[in-house]
C-alpha positions in Angstrom: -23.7 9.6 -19.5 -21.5 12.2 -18.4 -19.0 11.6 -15.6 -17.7 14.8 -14.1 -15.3 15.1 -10.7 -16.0 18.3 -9.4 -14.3 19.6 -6.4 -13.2 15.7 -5.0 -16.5 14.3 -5.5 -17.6 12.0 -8.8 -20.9 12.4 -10.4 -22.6 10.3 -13.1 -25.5 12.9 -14.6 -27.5 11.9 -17.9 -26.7 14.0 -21.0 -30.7 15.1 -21.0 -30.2 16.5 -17.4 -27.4 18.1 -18.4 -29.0 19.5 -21.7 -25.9 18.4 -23.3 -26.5 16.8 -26.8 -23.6 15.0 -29.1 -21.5 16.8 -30.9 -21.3 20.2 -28.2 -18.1 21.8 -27.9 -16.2 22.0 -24.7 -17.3 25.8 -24.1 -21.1 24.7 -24.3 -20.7 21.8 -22.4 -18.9 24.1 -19.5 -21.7 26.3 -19.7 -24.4 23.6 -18.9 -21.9 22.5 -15.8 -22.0 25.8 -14.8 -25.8 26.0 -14.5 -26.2 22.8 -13.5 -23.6 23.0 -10.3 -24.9 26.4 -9.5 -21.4 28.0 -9.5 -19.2 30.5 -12.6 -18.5 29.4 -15.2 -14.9 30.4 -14.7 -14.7 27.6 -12.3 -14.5 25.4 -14.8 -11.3 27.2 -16.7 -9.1 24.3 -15.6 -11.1 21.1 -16.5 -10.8 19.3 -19.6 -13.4 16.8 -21.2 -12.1 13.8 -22.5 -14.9 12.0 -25.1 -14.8 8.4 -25.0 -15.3 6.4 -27.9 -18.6 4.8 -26.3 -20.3 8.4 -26.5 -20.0 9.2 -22.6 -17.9 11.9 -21.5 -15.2 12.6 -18.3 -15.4 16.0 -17.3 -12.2 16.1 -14.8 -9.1 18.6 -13.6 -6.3 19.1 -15.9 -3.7 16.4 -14.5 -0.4 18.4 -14.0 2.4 16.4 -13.5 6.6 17.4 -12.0 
């Protein structure tokens, strides 16, 4: 499962759906989001993917903190 939070909204989508398969790198991954959500992939720029050790992955904004 990937969980992504996109533009204050959460989404659980399956990895098939995505066409994301284990082992992608971040890049790749940001390109399927891209297609998926319809927008550039440049949107993405600021989002990090943190991969959790039960496979699934958390596609969210960079936290900035101070």
């Amino acid at each position: 499962m990937v969980h992504i939070r996109f533009e204050g909204r959460s989404y659980d989508v399956d990895e098939a759906r995505l066409g994301v398969k284990a082992g992608m790198n971040d890049d790749l991954i940001k390109e399927r989001l891209a297609q998926h959500f319809d927008v550039h992939l440049e949107r993405w720029n600021s989002y990090v993917i943190d991969r959790r050790p039960s496979g699934d992955l958390i596609v969210r904004p960079e936290a900035v903190y101070g």
